[in-house]
Every structure is written in C-alpha cells, then in structure tokens.
C-alpha positions as CSV (number, residue, x, y, z in Angstrom):
1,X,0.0,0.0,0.0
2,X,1.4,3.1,-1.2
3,X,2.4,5.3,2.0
4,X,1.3,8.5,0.5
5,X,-1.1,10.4,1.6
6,X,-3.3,13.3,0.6
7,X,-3.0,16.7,2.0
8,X,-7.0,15.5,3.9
9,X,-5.7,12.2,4.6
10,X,-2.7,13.8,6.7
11,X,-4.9,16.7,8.3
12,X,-7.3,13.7,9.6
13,X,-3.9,11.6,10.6
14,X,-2.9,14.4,12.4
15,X,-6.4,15.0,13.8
16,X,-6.0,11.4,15.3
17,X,-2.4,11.3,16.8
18,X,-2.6,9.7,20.1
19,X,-0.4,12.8,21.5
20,X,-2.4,16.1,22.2
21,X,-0.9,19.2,20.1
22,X,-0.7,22.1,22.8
23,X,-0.8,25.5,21.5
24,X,2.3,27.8,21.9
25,X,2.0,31.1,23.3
26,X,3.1,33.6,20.1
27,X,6.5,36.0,21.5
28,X,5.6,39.3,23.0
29,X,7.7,41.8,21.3
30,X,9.5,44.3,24.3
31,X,10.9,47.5,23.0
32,X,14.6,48.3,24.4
33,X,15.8,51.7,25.4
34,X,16.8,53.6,22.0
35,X,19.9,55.9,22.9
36,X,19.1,58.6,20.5
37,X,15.7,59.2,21.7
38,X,17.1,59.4,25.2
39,X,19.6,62.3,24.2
40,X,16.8,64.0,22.6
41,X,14.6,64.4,25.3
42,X,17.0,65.4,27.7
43,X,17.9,68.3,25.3
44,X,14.0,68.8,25.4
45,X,14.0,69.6,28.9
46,X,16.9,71.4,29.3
47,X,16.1,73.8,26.3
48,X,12.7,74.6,28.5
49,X,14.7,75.4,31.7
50,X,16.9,77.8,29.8
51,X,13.8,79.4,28.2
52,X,12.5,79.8,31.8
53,X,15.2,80.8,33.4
54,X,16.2,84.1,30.7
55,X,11.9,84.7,31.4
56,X,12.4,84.7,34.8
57,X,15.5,86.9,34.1
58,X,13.7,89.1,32.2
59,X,11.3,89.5,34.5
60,X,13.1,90.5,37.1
61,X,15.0,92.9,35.2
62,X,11.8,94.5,33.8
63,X,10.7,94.7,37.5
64,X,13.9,96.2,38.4
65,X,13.6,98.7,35.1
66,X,10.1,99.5,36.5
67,X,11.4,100.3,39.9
68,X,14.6,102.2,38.8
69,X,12.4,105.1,36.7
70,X,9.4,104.9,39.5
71,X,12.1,106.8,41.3
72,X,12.9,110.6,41.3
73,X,16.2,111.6,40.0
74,X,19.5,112.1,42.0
75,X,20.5,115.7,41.7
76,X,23.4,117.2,43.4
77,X,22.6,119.5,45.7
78,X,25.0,122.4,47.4
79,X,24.6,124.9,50.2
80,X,25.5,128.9,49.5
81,X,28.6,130.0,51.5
82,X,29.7,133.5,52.7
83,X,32.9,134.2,51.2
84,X,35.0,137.2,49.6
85,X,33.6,138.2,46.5
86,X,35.2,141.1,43.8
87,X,33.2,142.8,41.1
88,X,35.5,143.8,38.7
89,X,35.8,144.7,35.0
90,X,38.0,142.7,33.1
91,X,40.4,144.2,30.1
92,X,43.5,143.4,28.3
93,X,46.5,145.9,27.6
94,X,49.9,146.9,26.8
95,X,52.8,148.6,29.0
96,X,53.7,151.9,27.1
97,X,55.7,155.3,28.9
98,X,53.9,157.4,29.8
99,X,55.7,160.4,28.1
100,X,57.2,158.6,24.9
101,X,59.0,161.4,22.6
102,X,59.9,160.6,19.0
103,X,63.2,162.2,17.0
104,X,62.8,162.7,13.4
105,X,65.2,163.9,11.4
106,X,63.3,167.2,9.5
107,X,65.5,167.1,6.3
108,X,66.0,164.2,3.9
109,X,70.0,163.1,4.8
110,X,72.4,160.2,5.2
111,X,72.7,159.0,8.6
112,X,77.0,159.1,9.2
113,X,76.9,158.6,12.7
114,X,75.3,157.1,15.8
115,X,75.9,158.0,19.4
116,X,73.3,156.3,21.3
117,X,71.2,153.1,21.1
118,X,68.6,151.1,22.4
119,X,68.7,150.9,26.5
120,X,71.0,153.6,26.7
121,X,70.3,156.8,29.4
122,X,70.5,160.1,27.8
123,X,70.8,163.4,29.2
124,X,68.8,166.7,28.1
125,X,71.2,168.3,24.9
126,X,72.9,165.2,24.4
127,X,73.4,164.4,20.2
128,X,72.2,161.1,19.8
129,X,73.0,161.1,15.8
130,X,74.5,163.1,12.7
131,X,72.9,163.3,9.8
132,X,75.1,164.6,6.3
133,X,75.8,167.9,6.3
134,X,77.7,169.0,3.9
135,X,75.7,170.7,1.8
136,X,74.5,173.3,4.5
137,X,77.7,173.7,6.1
138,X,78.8,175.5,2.9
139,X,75.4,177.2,2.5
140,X,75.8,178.1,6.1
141,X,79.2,179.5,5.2
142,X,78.0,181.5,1.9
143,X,75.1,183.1,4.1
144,X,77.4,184.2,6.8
145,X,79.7,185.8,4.6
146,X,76.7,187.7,2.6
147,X,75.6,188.9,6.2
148,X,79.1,190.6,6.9
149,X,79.3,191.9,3.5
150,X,75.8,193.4,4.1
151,X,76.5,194.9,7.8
152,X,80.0,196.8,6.0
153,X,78.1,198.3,3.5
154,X,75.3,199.4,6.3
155,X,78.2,200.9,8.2
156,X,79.5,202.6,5.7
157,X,75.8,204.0,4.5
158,X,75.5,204.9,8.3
159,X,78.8,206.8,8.5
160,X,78.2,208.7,5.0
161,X,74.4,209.4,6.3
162,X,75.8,211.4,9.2
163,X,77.9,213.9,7.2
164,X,74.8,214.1,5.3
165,X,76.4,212.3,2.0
166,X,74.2,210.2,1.0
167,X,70.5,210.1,0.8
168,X,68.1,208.4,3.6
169,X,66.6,205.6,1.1
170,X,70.2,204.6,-0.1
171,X,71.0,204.0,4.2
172,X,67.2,202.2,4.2
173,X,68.2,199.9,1.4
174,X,71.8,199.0,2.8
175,X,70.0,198.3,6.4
176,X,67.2,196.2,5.0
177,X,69.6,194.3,2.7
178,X,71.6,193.6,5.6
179,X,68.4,192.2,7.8
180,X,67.7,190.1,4.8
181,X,71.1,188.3,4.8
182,X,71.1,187.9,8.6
183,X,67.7,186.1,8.6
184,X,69.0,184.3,6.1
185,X,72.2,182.9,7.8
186,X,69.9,182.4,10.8
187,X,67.8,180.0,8.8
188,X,70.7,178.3,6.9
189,X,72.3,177.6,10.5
190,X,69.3,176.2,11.9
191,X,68.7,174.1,8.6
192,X,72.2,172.7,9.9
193,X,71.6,172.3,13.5
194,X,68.4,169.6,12.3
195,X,71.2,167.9,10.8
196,X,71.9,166.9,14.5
197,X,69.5,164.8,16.4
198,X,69.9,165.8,20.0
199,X,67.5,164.2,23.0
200,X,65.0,166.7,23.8
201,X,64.7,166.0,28.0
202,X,66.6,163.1,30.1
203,X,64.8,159.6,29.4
204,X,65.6,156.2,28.1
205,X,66.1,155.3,24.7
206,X,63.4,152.6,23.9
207,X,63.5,151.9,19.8
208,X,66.1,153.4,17.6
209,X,65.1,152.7,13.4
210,X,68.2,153.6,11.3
211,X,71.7,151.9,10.5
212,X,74.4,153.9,9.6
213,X,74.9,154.9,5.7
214,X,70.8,154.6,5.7
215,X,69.0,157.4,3.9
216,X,66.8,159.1,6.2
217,X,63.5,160.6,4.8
218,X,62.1,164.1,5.9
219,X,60.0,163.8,9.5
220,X,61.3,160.4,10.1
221,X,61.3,158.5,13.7
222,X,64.6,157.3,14.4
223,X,64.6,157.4,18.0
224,X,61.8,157.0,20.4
225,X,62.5,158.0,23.8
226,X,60.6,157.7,27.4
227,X,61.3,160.5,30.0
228,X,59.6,162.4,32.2
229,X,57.3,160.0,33.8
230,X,56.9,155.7,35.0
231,X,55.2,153.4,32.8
232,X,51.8,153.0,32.5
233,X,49.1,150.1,30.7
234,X,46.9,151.5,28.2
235,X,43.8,149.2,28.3
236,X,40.6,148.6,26.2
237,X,37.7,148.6,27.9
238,X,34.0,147.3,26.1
239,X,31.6,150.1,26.0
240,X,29.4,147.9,27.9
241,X,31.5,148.3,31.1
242,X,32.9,151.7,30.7
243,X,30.4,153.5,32.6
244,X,31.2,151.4,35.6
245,X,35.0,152.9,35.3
246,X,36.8,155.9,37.3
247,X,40.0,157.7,38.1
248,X,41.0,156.8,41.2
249,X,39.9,152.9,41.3
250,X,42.6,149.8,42.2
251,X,43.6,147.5,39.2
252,X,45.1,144.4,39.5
253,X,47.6,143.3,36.9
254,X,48.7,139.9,35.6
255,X,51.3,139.4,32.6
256,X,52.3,136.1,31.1
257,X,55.6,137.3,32.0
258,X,55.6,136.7,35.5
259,X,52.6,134.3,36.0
260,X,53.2,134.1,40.2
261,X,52.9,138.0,40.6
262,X,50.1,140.3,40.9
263,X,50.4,144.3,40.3
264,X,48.5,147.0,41.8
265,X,48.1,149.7,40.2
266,X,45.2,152.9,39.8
267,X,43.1,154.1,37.1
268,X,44.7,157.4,36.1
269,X,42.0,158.5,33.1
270,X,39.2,157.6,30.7
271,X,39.3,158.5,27.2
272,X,36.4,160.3,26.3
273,X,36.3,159.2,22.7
274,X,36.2,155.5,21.8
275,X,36.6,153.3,19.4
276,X,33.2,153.1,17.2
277,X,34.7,149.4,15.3
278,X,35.9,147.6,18.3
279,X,33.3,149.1,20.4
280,X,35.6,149.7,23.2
281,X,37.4,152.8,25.1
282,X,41.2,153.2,25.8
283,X,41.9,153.6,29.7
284,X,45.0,154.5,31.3
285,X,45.8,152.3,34.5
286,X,49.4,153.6,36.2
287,X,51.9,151.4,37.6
288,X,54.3,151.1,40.9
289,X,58.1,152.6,39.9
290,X,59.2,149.3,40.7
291,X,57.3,147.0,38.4
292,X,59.1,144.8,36.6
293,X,57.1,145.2,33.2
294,X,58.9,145.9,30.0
295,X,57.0,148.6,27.5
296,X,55.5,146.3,24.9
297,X,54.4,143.4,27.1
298,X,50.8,142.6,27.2
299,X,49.0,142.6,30.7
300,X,45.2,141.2,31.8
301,X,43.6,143.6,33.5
302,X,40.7,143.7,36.4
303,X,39.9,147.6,37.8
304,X,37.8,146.7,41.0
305,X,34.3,148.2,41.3
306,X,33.1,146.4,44.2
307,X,35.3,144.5,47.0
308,X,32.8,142.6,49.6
309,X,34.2,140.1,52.7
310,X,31.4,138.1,53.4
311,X,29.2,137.9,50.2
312,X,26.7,135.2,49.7
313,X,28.2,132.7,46.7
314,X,26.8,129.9,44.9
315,X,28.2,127.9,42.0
316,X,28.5,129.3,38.7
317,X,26.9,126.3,37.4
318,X,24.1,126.5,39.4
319,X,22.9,130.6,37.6
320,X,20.3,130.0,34.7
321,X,20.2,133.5,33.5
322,X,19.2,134.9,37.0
323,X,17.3,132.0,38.2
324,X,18.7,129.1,40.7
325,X,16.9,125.8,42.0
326,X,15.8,126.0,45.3
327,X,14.8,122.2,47.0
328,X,12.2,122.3,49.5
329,X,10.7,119.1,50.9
330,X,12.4,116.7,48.1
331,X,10.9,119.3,45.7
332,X,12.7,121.9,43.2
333,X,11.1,125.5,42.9
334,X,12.7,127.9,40.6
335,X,14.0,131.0,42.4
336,X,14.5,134.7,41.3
337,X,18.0,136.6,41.9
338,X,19.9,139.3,41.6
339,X,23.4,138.9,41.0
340,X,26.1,140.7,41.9
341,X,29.8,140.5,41.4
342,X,30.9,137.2,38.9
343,X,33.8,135.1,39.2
344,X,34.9,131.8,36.8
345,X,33.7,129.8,40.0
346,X,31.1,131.2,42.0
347,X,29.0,134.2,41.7
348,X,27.3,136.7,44.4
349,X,23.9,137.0,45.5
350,X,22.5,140.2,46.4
351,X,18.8,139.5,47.2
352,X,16.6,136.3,45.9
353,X,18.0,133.3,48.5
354,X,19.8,133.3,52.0
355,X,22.1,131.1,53.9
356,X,20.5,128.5,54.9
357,X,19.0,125.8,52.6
358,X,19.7,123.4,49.6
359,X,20.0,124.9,45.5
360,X,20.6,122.8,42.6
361,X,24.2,122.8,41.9
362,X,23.9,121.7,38.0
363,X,20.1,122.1,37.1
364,X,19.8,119.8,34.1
365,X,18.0,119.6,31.7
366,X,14.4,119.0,31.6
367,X,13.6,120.3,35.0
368,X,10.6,121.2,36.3
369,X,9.1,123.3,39.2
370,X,7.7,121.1,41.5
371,X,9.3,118.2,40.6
372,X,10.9,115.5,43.1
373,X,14.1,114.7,43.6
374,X,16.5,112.6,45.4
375,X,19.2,115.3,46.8
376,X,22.7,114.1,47.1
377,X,24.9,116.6,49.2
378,X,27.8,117.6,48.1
379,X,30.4,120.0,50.2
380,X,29.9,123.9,49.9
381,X,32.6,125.3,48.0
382,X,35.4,126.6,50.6
C-alpha cells in the first residue's frame, strides 16, 4: 500500500495522533531603550529650563527697570557759602611810557653817525645822531659871509648918512639888505643844526630805526625816547563796562611774563572818545616805579568796582540767567535773583536766596518746578 497520503488524509492523521498538540503562546515583542531618543529628550527639557530661566530673568530685570524710573532723579545739591567776592571789570593791555617822545630827522640826509642806542640813558642836549651835512655847512658859510658883507656896506651907508652924503633911502636899502642876509644865515644855520638829532629832555632810549649809511626821509622816527614820567598800561575797555570805570579805582595786573605775581596799580584817566569798530574805550591804569614790566608786554587787567568780605556765593553752574533751583521738601522750585559780582567759579547774590538751605548745583536739563528729587549733598565750596 502506497504510503502517501493526501494533503486530507494527513490533516485527519494528524487530527488522530494519540499525543495532544498544545498550542504555543506567540513571543511578545518588548521594546529596548533607543539611545538617541534618550539624548533628545534630555535636550527637550533642558532647552525649557533655559527658556524659563532668561523669562524669569527678564522679568526681574523689567521689574527692576520699573522700579529704577518709578524713582525721582538724584541731583546734586550744594549749600550757599559767605565768602569774599570782587566785582571787577576785566580788560587786556599793553605797558607803554607814559611820556614817549619821537626824534625825526626834519630834512631828507644820510645817517654818518650814531651815538646812542637802544637801553642807553641820555641826558637833556645830548646828540644822539648826525645826519650829512655838507651841503649846509657850505650854505651856512656862503650866508654868513653875505651877512658881513651886508653889515660893511650898512656901516659905511651909516657913516656917509651922518655927514649928510648920501640920501636916507640909499642908508634904508643898505639896512634892510643887511636884515635880509642875517635872517638868512639864521635860517641856513638852523637848517644845519636839524642835521643833528639831539635828546630833547633826560629819558631812556626805547626803539632806535636807522643803520648807519641809511637814507633818512624828511619827519622820520629814528629814536623814540621815554622820559619824564613811569610806565603805564593803556587798556581797552568794552563800552558795555565803561560807565562802571573811574580815576582813582585799584587795578590788578597779571602778565604772562611773570605768571606768580600780581600788580597794583590805579586808574589814572578815561578816554572820552572811543573806538566806534571795536566798540571799546582806551583807559589808562598807572603802575608802581618798581614794576618789573617791560614797554610792549601785554598785561590782563581787572579795575575793582566792588570788594565785599562776606558775600553770599553759589556755583557758577548752578545761575540760569538769574534763576537758581531752590529744594524744598524733596521738591525743586525755581527761584528769582539778583546777582552781583561774577567770578569763573562762583557768583554773588545780592537778594533772591539766603544762607540757609539746599539749591541745585547743575540744574539739568528738563527740570521742572515742582518736581521731586532725590538730593545728594555735596560739600559747599570753601
């Protein structure tokens, strides 16, 4: 018998095995932990702490923010002081003689010879230069000889006119002819004597303009000399302030020359003309005999109007115009002034705020009356 069977014949064979079939449980699949997932979420959740923690930083900064402008402003604050104070008007000069003479030659000549120069101490009479005189010492010589020529022929007209010899008009003739000649030597010598240059009073010789062989023009400067008097500053003064100006009034004097000294020195006069361009008027301030200023250097100037020991001073920086920032009660009010004298630093207060209390000591910008404030003291200025 043939052992195959058909695919019925071995389902039912199988159907009727003697040994039960028991049915397998089918694998539960379990999924393991996936590295790259894990990685992920940890980013996740520290990508959400950042992002709270900058909130939270934000927050507290914007809280902070809100705080920091719910305040008032911190504004220095300074108390007025009692001080010395000067009102004075301020100008800028030059040291100049107060009698400065020039020489000038009066006719055109060649300068041949010098006898003094710059520095040098001359006395009254003294020839300082000679100028080429050639020329007019032979002039000089021609009209002396036509005067004595003139003055015979008047004597002899004089002796001939008393024996009653000659006529009265010839004697006229001879005696003006011989004036005319004698005026005219007289001028010729003069002419001459210009030729000299001679110091008109004792002084200093401060500026000497010729050399030796130069040819010096008619009414020429060639020495300038200071007698007579000390030096002095001539000073400009703006028009604004020259009403405030008198003889008689202390000046105090600064040059760059000698930056650790200070000069005293008086107002002598005001010019009563001034200067229409530079809008200013020329005053003349004297100085001590024993200042050390040279003529020519330039001096700063401050004629004192007012001089007051204990005025009431603030800061400069504190003026706006002629209003100041009074704090009362955490508050700023504007306050009223009048002002008296003004320094780089600090300025006088005649009327408008007292001693006591607090002022703004750089109002800024922006402020307004009534406004609070957190004041921060600073010390008065001393």
């Amino acid at each position: 018998m043939s052992t195959d069977l058909s695919p019925i014949e071995r389902r039912r064979a199988a159907s009727l095995s003697p040994f039960p079939q028991v049915r397998r449980a089918a694998p539960v699949g379990i999924p393991l932990p996936d590295a790259s997932s894990g990685h992920a979420a940890g980013r996740r959740q520290r990508t959400a702490l950042v992002r709270w923690s900058l909130l939270l930083v934000l927050l507290g900064i914007g809280a902070a923010a809100a705080f920091w402008y719910s305040l008032p402003p911190s504004i220095s604050v300074v108390s007025p002081r009692r001080g010395p104070a000067v009102q004075a008007v301020y100008a800028t000069g030059t040291v100049e003689p107060t009698v400065m003479v020039p020489i000038a030659a009066r006719i055109a000549a060649r300068l041949i010879e010098l006898a003094a120069d710059e520095g040098s101490t001359v006395a009254k009479g003294q020839i300082l230069a000679r100028l080429e005189d050639d020329d007019l010492r032979r002039a000089v010589e021609t009209a002396q000889a036509e005067e004595r020529y003139a003055k015979a022929a008047l004597d002899r007209q004089a002796v001939l006119l008393g024996r009653e010899v000659t006529a009265r008009s010839t004697y006229d003739r001879a005696k003006a002819d011989w004036e005319k000649a004698r005026a005219t030597s007289a001028k010729t010598t003069a002419e001459a004597s210009f030729l000299q240059l001679v110091a008109p009073a004792d002084g200093l010789v401060i500026r000497r303009d010729g050399e030796i062989g130069q040819l010096i023009a008619a009414n020429q400067t060639v020495f300038w000399l200071s007698c007579c008097a000390p030096l002095r500053i001539s000073a400009e003064v703006d028009e604004e302030d020259i009403a405030q100006v008198r003889p008689g009034q202390t000046v105090l004097i600064r040059s760059d020359a000698f930056p650790d000294k200070t000069f005293h020195g008086l107002v002598q006069a005001v010019t009563p003309k001034g200067d229409a361009v530079a809008r200013s008027y020329r005053v003349r301030i004297s100085l001590p005999p024993d200042a050390p200023l040279m003529i020519g250097m330039t001096a700063e100037t401050n004629i004192v109007l007012r001089q007051i020991e204990q005025a009431l001073l603030v800061p400069a920086a504190a003026m706006q115009q002629d209003t100041i920032w009074r704090v009362e009660d955490g508050r700023v009010e504007p306050r009223k002034v009048t002002i008296g004298a003004k320094g780089a630093t600090e300025v006088e207060i005649l009327q408008g705020v007292g001693d006591d209390g607090w002022i703004v000591a750089a109002p800024p910008p922006g402020l307004q009356a009534g406004q609070r404030i957190r004041p921060i003291s600073t010390a008065a200025q001393r």
